[in-house]
Structure formats: C-alpha cells, structure tokens
CHARMM-style PDB file with segment names, atoms N, HN, CA, C and O in Angstrom:
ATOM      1  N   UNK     1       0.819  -1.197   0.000  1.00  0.00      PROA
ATOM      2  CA  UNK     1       0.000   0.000   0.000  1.00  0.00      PROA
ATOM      3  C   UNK     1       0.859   1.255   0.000  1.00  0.00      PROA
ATOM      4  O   UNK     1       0.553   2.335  -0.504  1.00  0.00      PROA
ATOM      5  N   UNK     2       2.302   0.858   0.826  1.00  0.00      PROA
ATOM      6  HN  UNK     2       2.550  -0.020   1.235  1.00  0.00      PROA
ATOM      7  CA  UNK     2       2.875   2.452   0.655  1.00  0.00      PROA
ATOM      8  C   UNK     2       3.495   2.505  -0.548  1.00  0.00      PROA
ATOM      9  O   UNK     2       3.853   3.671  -0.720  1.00  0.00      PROA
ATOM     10  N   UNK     3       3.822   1.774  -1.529  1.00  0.00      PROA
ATOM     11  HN  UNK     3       3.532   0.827  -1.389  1.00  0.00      PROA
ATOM     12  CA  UNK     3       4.216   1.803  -2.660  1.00  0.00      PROA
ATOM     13  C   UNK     3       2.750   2.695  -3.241  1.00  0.00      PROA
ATOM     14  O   UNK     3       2.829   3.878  -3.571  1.00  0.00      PROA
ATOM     15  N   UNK     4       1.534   1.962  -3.289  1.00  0.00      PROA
ATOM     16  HN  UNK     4       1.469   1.001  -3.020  1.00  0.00      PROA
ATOM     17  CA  UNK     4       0.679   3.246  -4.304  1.00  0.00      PROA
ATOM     18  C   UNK     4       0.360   4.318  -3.390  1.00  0.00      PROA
ATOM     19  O   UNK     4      -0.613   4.872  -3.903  1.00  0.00      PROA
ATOM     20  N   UNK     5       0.629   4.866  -2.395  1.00  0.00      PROA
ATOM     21  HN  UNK     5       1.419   4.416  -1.978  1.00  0.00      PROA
ATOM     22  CA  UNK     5       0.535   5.838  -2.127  1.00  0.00      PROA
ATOM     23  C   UNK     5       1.607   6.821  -2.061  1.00  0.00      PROA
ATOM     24  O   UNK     5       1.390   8.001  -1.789  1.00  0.00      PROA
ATOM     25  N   UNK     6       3.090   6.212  -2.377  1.00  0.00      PROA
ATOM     26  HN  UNK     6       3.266   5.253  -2.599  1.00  0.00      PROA
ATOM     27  CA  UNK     6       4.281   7.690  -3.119  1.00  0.00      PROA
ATOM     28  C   UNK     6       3.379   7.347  -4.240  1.00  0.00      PROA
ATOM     29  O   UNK     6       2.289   7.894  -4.071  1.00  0.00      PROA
ATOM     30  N   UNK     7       3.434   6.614  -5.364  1.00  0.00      PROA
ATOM     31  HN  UNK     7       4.319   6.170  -5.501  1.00  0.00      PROA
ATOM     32  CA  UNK     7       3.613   6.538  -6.552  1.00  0.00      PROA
ATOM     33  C   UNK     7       2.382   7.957  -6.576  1.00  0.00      PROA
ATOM     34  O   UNK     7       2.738   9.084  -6.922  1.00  0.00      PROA
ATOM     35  N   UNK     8       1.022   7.655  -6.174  1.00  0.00      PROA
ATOM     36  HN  UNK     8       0.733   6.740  -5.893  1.00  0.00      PROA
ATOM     37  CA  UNK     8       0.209   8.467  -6.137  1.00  0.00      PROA
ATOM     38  C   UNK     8       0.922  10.360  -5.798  1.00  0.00      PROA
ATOM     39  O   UNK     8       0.894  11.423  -6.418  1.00  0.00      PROA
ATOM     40  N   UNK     9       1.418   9.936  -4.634  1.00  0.00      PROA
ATOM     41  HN  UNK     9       1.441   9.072  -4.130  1.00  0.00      PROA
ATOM     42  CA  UNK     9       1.951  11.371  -4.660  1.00  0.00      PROA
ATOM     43  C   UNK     9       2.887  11.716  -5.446  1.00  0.00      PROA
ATOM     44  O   UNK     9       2.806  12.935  -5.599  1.00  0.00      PROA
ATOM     45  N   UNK    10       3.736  11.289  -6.027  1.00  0.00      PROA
ATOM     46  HN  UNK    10       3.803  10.299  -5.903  1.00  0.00      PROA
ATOM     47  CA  UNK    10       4.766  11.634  -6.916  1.00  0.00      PROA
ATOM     48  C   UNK    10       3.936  11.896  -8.426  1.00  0.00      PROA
ATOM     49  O   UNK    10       4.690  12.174  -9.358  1.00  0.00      PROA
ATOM     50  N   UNK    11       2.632  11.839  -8.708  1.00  0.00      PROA
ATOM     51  HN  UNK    11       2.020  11.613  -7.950  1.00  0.00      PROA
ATOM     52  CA  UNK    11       1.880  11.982  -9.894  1.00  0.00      PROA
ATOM     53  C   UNK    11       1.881  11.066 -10.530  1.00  0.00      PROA
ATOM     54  O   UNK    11       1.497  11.361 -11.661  1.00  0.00      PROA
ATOM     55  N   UNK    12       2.214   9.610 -10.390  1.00  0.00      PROA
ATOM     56  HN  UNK    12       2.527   9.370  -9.471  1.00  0.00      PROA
ATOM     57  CA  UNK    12       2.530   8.804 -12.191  1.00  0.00      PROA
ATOM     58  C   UNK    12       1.551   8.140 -11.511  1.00  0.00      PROA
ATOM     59  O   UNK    12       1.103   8.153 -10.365  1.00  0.00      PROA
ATOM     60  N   UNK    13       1.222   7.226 -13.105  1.00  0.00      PROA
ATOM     61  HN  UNK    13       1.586   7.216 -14.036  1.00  0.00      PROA
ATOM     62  CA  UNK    13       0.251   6.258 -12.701  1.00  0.00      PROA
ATOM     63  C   UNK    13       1.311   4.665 -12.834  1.00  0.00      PROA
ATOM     64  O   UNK    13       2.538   4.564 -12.852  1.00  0.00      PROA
ATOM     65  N   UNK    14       0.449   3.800 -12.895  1.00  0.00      PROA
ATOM     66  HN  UNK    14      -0.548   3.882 -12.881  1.00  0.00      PROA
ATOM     67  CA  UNK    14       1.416   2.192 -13.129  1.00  0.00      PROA
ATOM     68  C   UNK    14       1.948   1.973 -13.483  1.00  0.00      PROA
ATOM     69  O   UNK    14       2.989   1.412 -13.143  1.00  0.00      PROA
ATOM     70  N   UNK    15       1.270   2.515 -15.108  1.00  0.00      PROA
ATOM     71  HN  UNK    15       0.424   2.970 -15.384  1.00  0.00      PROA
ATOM     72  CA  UNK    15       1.964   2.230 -16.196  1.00  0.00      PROA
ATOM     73  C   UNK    15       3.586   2.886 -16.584  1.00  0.00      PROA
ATOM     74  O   UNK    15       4.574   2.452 -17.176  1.00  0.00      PROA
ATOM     75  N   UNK    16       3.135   4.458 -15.731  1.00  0.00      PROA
ATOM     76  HN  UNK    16       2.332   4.811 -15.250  1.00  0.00      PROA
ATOM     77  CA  UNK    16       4.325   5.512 -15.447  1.00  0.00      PROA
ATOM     78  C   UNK    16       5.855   4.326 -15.002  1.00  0.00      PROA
ATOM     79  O   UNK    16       6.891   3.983 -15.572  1.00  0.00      PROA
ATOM     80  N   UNK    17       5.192   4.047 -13.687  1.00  0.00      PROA
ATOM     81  HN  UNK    17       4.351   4.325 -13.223  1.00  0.00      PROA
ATOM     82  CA  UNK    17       5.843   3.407 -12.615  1.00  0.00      PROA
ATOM     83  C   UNK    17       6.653   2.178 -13.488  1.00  0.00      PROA
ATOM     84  O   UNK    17       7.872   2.008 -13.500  1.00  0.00      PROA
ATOM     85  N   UNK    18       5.923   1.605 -14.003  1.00  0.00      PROA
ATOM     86  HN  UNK    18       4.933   1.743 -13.992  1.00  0.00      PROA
ATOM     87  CA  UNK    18       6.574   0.207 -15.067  1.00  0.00      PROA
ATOM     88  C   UNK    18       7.252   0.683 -15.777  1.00  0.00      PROA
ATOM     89  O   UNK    18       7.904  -0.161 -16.391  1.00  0.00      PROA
ATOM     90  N   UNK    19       7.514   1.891 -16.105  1.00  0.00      PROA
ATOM     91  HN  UNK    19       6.984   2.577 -15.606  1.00  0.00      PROA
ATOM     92  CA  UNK    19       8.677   2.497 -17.769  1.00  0.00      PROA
ATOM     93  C   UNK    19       9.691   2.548 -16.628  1.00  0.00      PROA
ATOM     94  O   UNK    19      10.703   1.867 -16.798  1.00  0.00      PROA
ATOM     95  N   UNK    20       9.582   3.273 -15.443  1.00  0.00      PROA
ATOM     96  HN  UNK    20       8.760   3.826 -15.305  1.00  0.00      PROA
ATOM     97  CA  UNK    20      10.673   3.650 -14.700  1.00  0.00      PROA
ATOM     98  C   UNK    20      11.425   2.270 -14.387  1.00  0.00      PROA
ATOM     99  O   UNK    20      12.571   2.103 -14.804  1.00  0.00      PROA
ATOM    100  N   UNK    21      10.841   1.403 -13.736  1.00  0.00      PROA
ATOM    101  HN  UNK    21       9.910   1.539 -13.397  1.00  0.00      PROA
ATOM    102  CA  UNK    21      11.573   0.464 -13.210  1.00  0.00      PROA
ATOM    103  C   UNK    21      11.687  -0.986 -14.405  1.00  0.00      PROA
ATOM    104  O   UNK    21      11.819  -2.031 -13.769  1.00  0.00      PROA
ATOM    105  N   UNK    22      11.667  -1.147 -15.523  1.00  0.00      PROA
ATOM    106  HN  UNK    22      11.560  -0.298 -16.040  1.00  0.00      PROA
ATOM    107  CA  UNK    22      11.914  -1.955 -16.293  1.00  0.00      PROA
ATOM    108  C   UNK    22      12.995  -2.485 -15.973  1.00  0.00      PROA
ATOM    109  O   UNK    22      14.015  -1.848 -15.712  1.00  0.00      PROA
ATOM    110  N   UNK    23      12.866  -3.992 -15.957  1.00  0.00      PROA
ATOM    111  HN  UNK    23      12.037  -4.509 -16.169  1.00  0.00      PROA
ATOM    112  CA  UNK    23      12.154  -4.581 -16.817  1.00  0.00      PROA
ATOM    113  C   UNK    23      11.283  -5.265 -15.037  1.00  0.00      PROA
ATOM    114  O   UNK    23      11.774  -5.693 -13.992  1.00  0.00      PROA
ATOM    115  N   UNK    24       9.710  -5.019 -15.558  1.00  0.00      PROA
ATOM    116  HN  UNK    24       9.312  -4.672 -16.407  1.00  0.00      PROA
ATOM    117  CA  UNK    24       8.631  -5.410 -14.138  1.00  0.00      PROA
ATOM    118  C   UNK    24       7.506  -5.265 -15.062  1.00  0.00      PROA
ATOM    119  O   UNK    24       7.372  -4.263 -15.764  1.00  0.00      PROA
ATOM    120  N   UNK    25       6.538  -6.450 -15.069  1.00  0.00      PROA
ATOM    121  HN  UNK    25       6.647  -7.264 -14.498  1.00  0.00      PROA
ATOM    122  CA  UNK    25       5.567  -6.269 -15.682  1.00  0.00      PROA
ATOM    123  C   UNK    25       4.154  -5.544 -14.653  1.00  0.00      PROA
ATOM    124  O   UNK    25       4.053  -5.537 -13.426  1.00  0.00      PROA
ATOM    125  N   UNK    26       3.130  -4.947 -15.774  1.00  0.00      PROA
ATOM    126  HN  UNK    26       3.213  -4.953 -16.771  1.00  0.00      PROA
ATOM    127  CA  UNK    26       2.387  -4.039 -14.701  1.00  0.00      PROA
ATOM    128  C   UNK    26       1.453  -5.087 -13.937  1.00  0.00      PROA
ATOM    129  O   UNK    26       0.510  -4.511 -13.395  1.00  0.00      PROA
ATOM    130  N   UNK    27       1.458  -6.314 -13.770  1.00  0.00      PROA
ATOM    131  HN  UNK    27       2.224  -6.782 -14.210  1.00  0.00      PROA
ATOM    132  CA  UNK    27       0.916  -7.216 -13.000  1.00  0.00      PROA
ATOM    133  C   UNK    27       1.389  -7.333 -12.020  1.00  0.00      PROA
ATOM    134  O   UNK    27       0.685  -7.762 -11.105  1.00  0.00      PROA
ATOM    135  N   UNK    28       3.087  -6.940 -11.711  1.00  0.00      PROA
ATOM    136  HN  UNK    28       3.659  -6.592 -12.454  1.00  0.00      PROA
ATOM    137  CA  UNK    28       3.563  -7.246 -10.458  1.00  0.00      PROA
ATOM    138  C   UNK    28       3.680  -5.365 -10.205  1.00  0.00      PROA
ATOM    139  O   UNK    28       4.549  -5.039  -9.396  1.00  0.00      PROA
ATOM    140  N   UNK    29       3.505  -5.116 -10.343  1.00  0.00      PROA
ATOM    141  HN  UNK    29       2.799  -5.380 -11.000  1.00  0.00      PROA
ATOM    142  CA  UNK    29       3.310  -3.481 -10.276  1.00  0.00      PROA
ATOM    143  C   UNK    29       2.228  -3.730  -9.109  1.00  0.00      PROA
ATOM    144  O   UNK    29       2.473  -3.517  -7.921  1.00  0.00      PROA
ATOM    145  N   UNK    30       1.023  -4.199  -9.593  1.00  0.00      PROA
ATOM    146  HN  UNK    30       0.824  -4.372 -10.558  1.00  0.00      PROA
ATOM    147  CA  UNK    30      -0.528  -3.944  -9.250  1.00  0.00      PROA
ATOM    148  C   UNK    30      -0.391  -4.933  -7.838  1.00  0.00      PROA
ATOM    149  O   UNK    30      -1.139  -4.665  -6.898  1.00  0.00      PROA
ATOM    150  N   UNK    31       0.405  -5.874  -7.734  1.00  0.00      PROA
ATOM    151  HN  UNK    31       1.012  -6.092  -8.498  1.00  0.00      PROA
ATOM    152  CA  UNK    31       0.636  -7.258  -7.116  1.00  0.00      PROA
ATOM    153  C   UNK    31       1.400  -6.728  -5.489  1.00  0.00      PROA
ATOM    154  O   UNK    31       1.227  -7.129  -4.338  1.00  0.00      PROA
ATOM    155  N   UNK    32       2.175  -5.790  -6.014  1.00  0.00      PROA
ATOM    156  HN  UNK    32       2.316  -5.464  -6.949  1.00  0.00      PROA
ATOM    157  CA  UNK    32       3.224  -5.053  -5.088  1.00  0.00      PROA
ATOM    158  C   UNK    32       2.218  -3.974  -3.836  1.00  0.00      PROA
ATOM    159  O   UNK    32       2.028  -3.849  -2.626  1.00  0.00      PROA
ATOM    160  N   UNK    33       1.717  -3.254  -5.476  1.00  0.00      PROA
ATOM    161  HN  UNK    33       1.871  -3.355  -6.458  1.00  0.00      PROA
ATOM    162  CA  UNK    33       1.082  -1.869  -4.694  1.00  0.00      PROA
ATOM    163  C   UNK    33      -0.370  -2.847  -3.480  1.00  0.00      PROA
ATOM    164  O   UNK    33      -0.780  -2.414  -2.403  1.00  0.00      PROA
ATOM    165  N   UNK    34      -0.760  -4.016  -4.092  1.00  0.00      PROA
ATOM    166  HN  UNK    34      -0.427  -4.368  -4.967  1.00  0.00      PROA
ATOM    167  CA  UNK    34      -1.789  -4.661  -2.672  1.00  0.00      PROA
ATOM    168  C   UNK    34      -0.755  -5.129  -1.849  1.00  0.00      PROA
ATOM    169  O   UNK    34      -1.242  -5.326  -0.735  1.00  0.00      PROA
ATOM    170  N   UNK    35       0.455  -5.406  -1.864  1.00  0.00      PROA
ATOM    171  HN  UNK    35       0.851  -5.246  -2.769  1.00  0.00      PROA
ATOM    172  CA  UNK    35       1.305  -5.780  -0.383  1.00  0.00      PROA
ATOM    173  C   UNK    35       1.522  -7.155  -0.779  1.00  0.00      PROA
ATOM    174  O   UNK    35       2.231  -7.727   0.048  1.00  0.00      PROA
ATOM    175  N   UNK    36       1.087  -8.064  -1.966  1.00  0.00      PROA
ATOM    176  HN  UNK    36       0.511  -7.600  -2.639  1.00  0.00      PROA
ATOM    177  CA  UNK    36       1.879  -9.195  -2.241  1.00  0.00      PROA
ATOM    178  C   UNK    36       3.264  -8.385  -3.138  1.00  0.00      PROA
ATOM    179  O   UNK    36       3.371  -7.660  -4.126  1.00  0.00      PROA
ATOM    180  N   UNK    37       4.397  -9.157  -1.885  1.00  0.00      PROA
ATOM    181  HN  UNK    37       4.310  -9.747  -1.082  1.00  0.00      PROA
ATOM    182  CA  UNK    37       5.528  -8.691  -2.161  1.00  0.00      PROA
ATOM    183  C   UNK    37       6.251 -10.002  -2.307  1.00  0.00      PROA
ATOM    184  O   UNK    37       7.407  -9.902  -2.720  1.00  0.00      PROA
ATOM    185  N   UNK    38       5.820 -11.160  -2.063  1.00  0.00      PROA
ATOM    186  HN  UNK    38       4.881 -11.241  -1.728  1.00  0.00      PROA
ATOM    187  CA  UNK    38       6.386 -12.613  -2.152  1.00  0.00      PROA
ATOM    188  C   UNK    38       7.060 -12.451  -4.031  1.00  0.00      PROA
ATOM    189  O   UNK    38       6.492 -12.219  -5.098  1.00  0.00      PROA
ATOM    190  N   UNK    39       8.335 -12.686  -3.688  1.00  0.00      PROA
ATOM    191  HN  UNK    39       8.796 -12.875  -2.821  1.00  0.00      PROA
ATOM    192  CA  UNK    39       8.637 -12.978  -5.058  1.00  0.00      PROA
ATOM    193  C   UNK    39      10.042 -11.658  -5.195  1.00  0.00      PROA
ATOM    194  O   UNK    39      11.209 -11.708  -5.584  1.00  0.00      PROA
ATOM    195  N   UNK    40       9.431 -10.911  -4.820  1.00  0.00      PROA
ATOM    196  HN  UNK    40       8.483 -10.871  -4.505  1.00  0.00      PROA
ATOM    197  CA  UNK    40      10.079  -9.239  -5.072  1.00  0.00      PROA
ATOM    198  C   UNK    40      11.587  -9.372  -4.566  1.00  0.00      PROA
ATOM    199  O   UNK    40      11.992  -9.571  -3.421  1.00  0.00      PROA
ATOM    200  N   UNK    41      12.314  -9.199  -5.776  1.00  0.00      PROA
ATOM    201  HN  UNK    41      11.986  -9.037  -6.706  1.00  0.00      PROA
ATOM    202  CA  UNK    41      13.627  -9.206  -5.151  1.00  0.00      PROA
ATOM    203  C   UNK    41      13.822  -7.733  -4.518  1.00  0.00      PROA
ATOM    204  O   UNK    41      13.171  -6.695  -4.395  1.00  0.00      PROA
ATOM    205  N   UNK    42      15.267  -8.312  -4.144  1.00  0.00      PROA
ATOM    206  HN  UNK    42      15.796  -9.155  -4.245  1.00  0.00      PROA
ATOM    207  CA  UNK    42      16.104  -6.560  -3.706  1.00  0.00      PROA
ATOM    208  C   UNK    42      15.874  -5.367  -4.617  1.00  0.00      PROA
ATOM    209  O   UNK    42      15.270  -4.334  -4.330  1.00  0.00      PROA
ATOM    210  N   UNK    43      16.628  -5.779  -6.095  1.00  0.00      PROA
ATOM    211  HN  UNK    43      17.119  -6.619  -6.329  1.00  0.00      PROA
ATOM    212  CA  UNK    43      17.109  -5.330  -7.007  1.00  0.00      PROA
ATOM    213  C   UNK    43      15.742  -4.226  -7.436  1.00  0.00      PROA
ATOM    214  O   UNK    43      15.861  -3.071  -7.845  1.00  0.00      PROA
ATOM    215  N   UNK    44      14.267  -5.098  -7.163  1.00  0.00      PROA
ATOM    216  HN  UNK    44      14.171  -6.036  -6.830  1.00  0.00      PROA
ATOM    217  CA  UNK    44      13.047  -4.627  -7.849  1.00  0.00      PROA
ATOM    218  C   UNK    44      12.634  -3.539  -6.712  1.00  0.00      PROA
ATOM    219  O   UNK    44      12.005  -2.502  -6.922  1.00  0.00      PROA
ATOM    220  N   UNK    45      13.118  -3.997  -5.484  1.00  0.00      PROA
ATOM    221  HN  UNK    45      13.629  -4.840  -5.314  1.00  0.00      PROA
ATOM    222  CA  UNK    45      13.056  -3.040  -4.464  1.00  0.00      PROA
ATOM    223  C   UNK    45      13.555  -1.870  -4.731  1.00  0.00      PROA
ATOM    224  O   UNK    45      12.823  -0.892  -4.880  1.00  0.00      PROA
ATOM    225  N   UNK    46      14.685  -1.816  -4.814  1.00  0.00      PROA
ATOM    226  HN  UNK    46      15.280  -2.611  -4.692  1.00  0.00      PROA
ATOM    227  CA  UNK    46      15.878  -0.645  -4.774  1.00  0.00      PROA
ATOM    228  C   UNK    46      15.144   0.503  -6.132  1.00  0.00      PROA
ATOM    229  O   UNK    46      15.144   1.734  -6.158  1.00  0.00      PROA
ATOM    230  N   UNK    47      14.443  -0.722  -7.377  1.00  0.00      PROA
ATOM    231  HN  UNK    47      14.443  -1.721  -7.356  1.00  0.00      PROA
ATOM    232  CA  UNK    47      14.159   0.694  -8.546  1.00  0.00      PROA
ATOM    233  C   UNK    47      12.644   0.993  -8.173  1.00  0.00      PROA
ATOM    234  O   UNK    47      12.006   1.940  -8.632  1.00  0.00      PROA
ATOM    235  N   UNK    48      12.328   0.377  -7.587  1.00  0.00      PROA
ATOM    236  HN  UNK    48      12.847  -0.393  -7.215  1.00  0.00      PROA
ATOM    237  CA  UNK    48      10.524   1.219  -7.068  1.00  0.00      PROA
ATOM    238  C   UNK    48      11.349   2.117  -6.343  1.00  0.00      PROA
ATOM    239  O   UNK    48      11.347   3.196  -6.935  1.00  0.00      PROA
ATOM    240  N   UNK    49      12.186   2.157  -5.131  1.00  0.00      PROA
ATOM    241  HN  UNK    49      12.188   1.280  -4.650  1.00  0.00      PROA
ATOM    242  CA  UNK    49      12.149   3.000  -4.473  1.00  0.00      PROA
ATOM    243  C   UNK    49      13.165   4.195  -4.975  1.00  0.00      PROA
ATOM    244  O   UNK    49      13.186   5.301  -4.435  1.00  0.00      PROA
ATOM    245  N   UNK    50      13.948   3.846  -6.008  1.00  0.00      PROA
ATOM    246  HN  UNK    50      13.931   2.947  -6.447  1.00  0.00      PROA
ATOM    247  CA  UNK    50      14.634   4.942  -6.545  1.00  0.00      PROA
ATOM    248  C   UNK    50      13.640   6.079  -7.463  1.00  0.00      PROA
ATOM    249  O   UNK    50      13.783   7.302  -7.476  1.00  0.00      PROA
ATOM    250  N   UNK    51      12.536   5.218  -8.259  1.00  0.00      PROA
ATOM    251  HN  UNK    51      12.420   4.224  -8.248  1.00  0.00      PROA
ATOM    252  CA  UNK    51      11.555   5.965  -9.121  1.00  0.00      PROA
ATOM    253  C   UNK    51      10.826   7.039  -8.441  1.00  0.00      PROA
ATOM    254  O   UNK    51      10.423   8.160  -8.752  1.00  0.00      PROA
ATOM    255  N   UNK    52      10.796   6.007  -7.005  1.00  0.00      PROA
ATOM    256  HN  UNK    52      11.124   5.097  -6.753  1.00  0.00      PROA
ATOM    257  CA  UNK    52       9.538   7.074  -5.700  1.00  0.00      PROA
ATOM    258  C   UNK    52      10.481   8.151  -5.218  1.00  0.00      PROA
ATOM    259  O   UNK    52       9.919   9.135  -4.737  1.00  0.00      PROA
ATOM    260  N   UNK    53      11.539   8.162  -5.243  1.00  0.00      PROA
ATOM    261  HN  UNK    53      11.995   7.363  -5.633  1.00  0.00      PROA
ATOM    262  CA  UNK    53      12.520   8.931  -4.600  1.00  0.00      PROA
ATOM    263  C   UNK    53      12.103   9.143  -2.997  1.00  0.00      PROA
ATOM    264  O   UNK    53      11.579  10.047  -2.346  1.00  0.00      PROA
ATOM    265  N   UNK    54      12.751   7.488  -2.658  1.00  0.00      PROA
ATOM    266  HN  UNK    54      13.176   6.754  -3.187  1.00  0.00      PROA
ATOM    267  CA  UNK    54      12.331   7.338  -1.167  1.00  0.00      PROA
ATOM    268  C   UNK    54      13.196   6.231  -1.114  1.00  0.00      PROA
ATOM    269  O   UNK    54      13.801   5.983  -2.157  1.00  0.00      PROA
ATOM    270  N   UNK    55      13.448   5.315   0.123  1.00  0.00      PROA
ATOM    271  HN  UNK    55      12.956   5.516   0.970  1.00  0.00      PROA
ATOM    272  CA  UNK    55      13.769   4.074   0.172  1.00  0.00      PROA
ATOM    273  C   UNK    55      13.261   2.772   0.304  1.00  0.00      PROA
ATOM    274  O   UNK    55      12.058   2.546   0.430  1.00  0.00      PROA
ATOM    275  N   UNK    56      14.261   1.776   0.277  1.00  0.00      PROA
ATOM    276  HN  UNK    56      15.239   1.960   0.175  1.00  0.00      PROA
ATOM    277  CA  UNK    56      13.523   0.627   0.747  1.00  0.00      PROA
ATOM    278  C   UNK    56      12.511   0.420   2.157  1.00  0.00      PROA
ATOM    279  O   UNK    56      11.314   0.293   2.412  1.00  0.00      PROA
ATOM    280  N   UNK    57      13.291   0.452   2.584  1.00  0.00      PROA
ATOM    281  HN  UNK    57      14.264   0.554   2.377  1.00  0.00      PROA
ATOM    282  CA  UNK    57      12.982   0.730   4.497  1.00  0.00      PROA
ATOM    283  C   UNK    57      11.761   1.553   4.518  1.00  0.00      PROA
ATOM    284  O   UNK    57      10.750   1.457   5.214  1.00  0.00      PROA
ATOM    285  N   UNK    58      12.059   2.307   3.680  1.00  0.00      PROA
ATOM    286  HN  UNK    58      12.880   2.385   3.114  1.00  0.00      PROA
ATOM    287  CA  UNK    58      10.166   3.479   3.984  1.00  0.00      PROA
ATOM    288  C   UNK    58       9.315   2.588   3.084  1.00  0.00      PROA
ATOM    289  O   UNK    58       8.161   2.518   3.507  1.00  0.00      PROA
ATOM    290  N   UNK    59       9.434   2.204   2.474  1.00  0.00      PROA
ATOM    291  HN  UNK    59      10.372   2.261   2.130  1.00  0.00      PROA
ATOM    292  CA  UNK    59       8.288   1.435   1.346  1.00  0.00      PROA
ATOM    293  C   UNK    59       8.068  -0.087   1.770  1.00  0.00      PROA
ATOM    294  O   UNK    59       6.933  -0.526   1.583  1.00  0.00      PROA
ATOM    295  N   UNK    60       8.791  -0.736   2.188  1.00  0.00      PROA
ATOM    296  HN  UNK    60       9.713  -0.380   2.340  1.00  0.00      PROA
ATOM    297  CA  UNK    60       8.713  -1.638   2.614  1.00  0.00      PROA
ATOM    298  C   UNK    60       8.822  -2.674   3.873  1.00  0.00      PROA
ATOM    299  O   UNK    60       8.413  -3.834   3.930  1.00  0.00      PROA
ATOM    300  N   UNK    61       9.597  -1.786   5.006  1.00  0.00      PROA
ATOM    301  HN  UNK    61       9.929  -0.844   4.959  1.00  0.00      PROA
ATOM    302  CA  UNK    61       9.681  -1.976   6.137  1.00  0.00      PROA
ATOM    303  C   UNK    61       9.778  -1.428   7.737  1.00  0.00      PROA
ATOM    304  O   UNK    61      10.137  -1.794   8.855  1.00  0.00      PROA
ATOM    305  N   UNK    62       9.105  -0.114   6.909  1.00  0.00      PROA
ATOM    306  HN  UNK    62       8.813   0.184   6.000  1.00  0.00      PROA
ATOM    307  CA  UNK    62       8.764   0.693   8.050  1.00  0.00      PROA
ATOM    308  C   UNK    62       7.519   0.954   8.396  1.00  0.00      PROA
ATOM    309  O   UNK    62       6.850   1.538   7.543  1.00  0.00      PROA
ATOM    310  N   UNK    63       6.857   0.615   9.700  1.00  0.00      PROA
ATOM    311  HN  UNK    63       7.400   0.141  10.393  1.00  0.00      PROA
ATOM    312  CA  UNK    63       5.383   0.785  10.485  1.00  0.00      PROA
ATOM    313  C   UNK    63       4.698   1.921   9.648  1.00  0.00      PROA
ATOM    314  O   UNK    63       5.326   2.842   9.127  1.00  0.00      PROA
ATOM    315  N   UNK    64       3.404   1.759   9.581  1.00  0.00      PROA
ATOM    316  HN  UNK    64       2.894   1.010  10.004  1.00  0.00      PROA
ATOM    317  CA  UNK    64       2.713   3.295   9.241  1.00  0.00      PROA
ATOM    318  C   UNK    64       3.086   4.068   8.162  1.00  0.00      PROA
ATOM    319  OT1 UNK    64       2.553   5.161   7.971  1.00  0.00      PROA
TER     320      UNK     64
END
C-alpha cells in the first residue's frame, strides 16, 4: 500500500511506474502496490524506491 501511495503522490500512474523500473511487468506493479511482495527481489526493491525517490525501508519496512 505504501508503494501506491508515493507513486500516487509523486503523480505517475502504473503504467508511469513500469517504464521507470523496467524490466517489471504491470501485473507485479498492481501485485506489489496490494502488499503481495512474495517474489520481489532486492534489485526490484531498490528501482521502485529509486523511481519514488524514497527508500527501501520506507516502502517496505517501516510501520505506518
């Protein structure tokens, strides 16, 4: 969920989000932003959170 809510604040939509972090199809885009993260490497970590201009730790493992 905190993944679509930068993406939301940063303005892009999914599809936005999928050009940035290629190569991620927009199924695991959509898969991510509900909190199934099973599967998600580091690597896919590190470019969501470089696109959001935020980190791992805030997007993915920090409370609230």
């Amino acid at each position: 969920m905190k993944v679509k809510i930068a993406r939301i604040k940063k303005g892009l939509t999914q599809m936005e989000l999928r050009e940035l972090v290629k190569p991620m199809s927009l199924s695991t885009i959509v898969k991510i932003e509900r909190g199934d993260v099973n599967g998600l490497t580091l690597g896919q970590a590190k470019r969501i959170a470089k696109a959001l201009d935020t980190t791992v730790e805030e997007l993915f493992f920090k409370e609230g």
